[in-house]
N, CA and C atoms as an extended XYZ file, in Angstrom:
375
Properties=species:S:1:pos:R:3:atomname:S:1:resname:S:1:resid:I:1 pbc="F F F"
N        -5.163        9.366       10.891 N   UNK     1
C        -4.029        9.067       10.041 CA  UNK     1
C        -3.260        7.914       10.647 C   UNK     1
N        -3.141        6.918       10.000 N   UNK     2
C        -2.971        5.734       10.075 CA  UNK     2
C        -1.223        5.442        9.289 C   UNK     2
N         0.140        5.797        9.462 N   UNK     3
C         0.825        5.298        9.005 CA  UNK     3
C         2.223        4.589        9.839 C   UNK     3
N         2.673        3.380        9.067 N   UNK     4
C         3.585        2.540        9.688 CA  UNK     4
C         4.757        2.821        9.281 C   UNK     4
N         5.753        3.472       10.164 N   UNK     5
C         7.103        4.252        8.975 CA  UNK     5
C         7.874        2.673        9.166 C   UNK     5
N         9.209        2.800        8.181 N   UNK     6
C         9.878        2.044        7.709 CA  UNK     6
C        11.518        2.783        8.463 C   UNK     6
N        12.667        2.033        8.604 N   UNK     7
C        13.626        2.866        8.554 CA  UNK     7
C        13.955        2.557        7.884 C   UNK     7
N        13.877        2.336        6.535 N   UNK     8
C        14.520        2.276        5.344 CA  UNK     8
C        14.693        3.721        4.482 C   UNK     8
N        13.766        4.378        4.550 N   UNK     9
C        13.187        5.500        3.759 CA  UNK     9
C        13.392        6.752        5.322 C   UNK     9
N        13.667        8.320        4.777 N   UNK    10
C        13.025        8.743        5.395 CA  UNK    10
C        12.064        9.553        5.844 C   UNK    10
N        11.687        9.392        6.887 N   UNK    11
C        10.402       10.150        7.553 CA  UNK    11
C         9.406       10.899        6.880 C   UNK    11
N         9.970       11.721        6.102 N   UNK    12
C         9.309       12.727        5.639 CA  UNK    12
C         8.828       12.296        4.306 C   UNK    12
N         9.860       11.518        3.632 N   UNK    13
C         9.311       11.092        1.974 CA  UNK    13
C         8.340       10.160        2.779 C   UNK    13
N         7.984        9.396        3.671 N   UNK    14
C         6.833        8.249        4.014 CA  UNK    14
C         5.720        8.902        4.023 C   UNK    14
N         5.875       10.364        4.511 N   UNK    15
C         4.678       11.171        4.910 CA  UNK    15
C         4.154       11.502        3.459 C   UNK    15
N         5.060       11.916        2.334 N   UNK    16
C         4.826       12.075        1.225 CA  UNK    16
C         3.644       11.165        0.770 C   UNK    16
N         4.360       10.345        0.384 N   UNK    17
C         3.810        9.256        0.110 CA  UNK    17
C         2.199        8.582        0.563 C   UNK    17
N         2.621        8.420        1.883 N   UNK    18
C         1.120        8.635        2.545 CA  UNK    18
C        -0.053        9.802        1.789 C   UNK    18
N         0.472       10.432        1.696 N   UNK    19
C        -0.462       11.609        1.526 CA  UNK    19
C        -0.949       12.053       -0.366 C   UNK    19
N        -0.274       11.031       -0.668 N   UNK    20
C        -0.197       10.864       -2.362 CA  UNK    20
C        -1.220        9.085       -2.471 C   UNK    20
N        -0.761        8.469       -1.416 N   UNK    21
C        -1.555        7.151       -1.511 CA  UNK    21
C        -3.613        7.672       -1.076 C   UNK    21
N        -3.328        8.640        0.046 N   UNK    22
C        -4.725        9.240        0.191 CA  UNK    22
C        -5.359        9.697       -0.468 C   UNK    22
N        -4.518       10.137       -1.410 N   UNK    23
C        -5.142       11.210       -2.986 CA  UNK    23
C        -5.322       10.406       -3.887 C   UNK    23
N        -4.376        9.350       -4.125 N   UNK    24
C        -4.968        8.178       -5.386 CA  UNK    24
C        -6.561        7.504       -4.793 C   UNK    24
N        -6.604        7.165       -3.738 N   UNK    25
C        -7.908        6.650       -3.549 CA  UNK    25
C        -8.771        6.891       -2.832 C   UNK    25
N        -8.934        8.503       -3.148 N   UNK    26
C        -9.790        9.437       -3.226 CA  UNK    26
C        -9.705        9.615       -1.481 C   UNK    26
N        -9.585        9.175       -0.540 N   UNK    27
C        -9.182       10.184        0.959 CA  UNK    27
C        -9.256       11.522        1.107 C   UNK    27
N        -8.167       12.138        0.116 N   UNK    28
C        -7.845       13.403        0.394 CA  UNK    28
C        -8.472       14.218       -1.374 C   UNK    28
N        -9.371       14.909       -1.322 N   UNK    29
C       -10.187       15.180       -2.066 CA  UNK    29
C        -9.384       16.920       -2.307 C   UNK    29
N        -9.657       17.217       -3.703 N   UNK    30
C        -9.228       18.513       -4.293 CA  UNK    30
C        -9.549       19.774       -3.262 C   UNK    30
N        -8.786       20.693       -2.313 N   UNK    31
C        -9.575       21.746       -2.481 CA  UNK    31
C        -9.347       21.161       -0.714 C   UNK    31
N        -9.501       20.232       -0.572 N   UNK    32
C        -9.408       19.904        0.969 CA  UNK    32
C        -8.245       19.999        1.488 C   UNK    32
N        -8.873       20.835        3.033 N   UNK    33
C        -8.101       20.850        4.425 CA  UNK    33
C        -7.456       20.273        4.886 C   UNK    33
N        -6.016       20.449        5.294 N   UNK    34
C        -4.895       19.403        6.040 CA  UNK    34
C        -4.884       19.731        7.101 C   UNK    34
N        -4.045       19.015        7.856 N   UNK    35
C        -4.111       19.109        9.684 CA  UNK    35
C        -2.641       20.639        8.959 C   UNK    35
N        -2.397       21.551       10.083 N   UNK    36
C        -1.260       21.733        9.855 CA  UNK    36
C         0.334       21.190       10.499 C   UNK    36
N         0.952       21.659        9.957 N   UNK    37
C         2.185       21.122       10.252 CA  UNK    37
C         2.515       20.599       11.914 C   UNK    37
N         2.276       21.339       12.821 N   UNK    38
C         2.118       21.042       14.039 CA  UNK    38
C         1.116       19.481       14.158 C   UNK    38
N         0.189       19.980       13.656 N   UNK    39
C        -1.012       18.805       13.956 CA  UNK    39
C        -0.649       17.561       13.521 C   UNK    39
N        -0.331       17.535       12.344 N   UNK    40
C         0.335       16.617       11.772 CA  UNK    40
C         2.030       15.768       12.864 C   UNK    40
N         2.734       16.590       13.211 N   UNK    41
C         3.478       16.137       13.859 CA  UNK    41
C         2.844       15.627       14.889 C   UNK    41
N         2.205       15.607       15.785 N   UNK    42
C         1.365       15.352       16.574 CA  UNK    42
C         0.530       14.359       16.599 C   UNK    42
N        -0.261       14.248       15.286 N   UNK    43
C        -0.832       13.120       15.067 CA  UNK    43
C         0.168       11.944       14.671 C   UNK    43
N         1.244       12.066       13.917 N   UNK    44
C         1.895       10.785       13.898 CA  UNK    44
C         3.163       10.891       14.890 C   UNK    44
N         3.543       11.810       15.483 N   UNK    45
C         4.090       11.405       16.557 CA  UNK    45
C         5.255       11.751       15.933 C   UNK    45
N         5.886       12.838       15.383 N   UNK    46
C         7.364       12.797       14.812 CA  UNK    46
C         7.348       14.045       14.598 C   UNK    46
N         8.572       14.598       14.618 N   UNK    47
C         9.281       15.817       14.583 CA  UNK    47
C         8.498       16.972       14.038 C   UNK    47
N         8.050       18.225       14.395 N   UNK    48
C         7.760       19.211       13.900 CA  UNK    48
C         8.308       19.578       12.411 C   UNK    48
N         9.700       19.421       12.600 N   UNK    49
C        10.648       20.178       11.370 CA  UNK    49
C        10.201       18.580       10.802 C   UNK    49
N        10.606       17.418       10.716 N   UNK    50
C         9.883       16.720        9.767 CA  UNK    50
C         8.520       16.678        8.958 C   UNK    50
N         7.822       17.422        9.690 N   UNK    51
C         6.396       17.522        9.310 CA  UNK    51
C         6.302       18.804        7.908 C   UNK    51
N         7.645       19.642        8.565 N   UNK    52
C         7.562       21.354        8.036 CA  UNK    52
C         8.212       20.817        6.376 C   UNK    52
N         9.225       19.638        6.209 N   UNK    53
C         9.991       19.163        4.943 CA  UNK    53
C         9.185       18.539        4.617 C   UNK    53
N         7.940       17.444        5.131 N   UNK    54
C         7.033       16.785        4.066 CA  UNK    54
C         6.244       17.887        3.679 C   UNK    54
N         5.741       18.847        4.273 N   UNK    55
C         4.455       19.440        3.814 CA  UNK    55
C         5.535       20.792        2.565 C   UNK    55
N         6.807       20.828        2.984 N   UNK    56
C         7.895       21.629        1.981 CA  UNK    56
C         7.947       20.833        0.477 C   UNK    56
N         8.088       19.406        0.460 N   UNK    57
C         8.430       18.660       -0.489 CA  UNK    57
C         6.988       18.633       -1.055 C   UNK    57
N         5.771       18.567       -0.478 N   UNK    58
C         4.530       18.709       -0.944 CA  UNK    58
C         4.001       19.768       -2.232 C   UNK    58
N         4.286       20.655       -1.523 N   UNK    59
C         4.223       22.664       -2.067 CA  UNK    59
C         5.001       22.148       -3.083 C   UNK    59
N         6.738       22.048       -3.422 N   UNK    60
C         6.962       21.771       -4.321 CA  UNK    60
C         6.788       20.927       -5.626 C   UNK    60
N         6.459       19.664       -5.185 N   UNK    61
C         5.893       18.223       -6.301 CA  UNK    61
C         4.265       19.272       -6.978 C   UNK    61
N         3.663       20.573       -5.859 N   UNK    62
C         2.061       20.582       -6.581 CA  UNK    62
C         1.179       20.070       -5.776 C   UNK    62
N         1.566       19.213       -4.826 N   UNK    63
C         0.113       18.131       -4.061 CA  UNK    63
C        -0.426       19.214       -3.733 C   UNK    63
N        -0.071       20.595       -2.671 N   UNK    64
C        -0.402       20.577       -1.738 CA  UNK    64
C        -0.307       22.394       -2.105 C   UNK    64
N        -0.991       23.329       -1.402 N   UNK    65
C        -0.600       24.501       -1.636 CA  UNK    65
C        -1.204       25.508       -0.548 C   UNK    65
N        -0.689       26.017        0.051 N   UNK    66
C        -0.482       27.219        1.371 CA  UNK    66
C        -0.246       29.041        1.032 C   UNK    66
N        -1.694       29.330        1.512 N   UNK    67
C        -1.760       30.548        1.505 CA  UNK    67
C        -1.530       31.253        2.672 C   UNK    67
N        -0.830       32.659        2.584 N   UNK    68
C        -0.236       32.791        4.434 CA  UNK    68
C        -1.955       33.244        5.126 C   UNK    68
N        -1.753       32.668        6.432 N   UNK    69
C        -2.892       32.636        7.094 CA  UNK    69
C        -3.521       31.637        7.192 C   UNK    69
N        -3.296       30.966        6.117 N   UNK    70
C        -4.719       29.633        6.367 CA  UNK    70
C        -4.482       28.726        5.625 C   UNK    70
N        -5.157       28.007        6.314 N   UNK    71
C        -4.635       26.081        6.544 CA  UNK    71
C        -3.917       25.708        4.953 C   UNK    71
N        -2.957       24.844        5.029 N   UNK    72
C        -2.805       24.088        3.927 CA  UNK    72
C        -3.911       23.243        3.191 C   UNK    72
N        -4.152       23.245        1.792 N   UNK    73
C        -4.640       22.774        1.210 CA  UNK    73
C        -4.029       21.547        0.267 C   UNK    73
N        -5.245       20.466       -0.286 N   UNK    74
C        -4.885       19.801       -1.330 CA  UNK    74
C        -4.873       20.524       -2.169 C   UNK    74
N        -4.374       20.137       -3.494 N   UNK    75
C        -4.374       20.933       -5.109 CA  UNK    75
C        -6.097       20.952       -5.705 C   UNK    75
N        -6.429       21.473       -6.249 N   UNK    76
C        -7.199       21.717       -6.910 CA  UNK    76
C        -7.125       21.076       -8.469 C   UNK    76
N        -5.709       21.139       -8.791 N   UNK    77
C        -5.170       20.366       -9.837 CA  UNK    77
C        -5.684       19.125      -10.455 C   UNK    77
N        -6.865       19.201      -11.540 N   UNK    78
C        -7.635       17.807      -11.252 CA  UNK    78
C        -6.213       17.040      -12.143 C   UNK    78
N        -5.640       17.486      -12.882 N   UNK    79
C        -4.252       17.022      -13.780 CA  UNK    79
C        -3.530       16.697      -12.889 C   UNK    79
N        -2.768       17.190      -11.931 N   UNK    80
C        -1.762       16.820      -10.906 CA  UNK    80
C        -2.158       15.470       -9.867 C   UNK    80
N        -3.249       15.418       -9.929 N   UNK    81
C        -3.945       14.726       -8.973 CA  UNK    81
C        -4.099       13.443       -9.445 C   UNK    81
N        -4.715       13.436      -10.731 N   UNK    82
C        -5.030       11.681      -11.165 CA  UNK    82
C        -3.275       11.407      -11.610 C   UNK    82
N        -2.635       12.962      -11.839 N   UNK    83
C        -0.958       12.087      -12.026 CA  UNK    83
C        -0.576       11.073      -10.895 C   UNK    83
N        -0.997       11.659       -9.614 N   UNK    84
C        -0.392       10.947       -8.847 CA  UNK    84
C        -0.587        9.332       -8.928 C   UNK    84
N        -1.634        9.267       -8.938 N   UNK    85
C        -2.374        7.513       -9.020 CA  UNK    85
C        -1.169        6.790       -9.976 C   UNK    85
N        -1.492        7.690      -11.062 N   UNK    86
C        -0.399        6.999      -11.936 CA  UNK    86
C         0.982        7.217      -12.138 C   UNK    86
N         1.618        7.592      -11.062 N   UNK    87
C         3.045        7.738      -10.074 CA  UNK    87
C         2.627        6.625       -9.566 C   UNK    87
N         2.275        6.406       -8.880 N   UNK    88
C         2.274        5.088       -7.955 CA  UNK    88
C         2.217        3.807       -8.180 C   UNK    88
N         1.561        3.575       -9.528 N   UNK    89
C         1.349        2.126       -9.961 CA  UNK    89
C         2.418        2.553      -10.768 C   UNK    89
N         2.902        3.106      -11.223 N   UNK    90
C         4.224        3.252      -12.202 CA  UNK    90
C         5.206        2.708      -11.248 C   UNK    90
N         5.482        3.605      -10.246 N   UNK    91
C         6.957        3.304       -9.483 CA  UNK    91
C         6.425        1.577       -8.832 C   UNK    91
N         5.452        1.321       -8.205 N   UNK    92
C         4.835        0.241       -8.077 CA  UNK    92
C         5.660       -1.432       -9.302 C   UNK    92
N         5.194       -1.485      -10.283 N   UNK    93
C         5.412       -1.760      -11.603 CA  UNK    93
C         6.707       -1.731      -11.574 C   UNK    93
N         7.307       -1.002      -12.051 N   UNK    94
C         8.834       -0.599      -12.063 CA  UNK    94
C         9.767       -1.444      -10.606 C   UNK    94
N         9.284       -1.132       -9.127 N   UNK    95
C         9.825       -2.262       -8.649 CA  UNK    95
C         9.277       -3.891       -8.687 C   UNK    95
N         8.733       -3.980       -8.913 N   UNK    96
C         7.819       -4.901       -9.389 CA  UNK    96
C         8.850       -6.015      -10.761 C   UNK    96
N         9.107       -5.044      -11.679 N   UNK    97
C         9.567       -5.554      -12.488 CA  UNK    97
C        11.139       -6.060      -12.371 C   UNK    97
N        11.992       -4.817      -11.810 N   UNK    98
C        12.869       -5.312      -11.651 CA  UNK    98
C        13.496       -6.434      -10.365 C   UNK    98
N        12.521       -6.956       -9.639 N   UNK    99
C        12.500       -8.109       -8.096 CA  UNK    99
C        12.542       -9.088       -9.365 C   UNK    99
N        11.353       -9.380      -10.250 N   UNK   100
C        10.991      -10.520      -11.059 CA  UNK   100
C        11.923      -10.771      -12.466 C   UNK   100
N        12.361       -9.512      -12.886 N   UNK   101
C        13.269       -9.702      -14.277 CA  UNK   101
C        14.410      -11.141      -14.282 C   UNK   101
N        15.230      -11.550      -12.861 N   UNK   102
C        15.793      -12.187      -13.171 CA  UNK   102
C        15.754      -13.449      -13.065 C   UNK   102
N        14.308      -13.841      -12.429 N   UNK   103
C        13.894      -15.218      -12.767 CA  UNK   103
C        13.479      -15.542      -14.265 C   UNK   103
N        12.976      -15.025      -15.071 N   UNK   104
C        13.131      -14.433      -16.424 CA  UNK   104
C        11.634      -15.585      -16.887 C   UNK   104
N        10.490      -15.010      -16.002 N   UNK   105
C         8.924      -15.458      -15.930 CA  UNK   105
C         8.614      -15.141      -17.456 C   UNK   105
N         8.037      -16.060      -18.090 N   UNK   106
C         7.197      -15.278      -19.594 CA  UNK   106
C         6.471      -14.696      -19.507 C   UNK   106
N         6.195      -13.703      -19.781 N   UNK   107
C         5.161      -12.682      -19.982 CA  UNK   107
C         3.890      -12.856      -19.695 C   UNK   107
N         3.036      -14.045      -20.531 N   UNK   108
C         2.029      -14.161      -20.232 CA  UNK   108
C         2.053      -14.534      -19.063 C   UNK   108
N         3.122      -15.688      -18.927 N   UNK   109
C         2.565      -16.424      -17.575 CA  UNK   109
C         2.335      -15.234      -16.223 C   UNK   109
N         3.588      -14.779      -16.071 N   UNK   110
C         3.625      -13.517      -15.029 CA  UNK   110
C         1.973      -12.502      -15.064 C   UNK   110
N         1.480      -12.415      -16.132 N   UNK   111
C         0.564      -11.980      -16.300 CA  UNK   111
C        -1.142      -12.594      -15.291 C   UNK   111
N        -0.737      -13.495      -15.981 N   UNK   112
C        -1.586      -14.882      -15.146 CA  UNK   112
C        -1.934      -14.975      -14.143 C   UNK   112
N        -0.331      -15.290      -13.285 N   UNK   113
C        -0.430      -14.993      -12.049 CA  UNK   113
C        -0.728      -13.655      -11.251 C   UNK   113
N        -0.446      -12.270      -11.353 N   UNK   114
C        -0.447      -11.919      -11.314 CA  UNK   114
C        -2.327      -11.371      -11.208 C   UNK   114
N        -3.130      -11.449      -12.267 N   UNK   115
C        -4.620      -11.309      -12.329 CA  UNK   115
C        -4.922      -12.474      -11.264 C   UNK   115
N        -4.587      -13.594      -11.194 N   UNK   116
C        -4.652      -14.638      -10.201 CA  UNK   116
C        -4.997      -13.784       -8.906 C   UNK   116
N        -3.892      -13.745       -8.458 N   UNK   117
C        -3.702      -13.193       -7.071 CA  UNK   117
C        -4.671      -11.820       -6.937 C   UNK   117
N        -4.427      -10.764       -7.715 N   UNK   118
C        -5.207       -9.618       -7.887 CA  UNK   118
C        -7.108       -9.663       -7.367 C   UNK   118
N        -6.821      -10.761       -8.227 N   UNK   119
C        -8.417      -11.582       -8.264 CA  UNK   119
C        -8.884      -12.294       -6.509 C   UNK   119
N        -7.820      -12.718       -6.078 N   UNK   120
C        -8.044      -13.401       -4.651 CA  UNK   120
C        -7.868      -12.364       -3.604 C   UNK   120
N        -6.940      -11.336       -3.741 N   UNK   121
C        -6.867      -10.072       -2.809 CA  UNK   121
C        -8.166       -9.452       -2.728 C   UNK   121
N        -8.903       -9.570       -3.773 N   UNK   122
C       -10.296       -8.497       -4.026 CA  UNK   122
C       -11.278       -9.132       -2.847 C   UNK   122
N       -11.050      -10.439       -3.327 N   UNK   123
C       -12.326      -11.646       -2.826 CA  UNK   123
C       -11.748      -11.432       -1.530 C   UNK   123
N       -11.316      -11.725       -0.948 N   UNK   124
C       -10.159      -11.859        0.683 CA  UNK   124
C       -10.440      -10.676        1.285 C   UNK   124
N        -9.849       -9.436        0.450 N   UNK   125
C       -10.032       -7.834        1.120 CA  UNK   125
C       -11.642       -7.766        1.311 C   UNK   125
């Protein structure tokens, strides 16, 4: 587990997030095993009780679901699951739109560019 926190945001929504970006592109697969809460703190190096509120905020949103005794799981939820993808390019989009709204780009053009670049990230990545 590979993540770069921000202090903008905190801790725990990053972990969220992380763990919703793993599920959009396919990482973290239905039905699959998480480190637990300990492990997880451990592996990224941050607070136990931070670990205990991402994997809390998890259980609640649906990602994630814990039976007593044994390990946390992903959802099974094949519905909850492709939601997420499209949580992400939504909120994605949405800031997206409002950085660019007040240069006041035309549509197509923004469009343009936009497949432009998309197109050179692919080739590059």
């Amino acid at each position: 587990m590979n993540i770069t926190f921000n202090n903008r945001d905190p801790v725990y929504l990053q972990v969220v997030r992380y763990f919703k970006e793993q599920i959009a592109i396919g990482h973290f697969a239905a039905g699959q095993e998480i480190p637990s809460r300990r492990e997880l703190a451990a592996l990224l190096k941050i607070n136990p009780n931070t670990a205990q509120k991402a994997y809390k905020e998890m259980e609640e949103q649906g990602l994630i679901h814990t039976e007593r005794n044994f390990p946390s799981r992903i959802t099974s939820d094949e519905a909850m699951l492709s939601s997420v993808r499209e949580e992400l390019i939504h909120e994605a989009v949405e800031t997206f739109v409002q950085a660019i709204k007040p240069i006041k780009v035309p549509v197509n053009e923004l469009l343009d560019i936009i497949k432009e670049k998309y197109e050179r990230e692919e080739k590059e990545g």
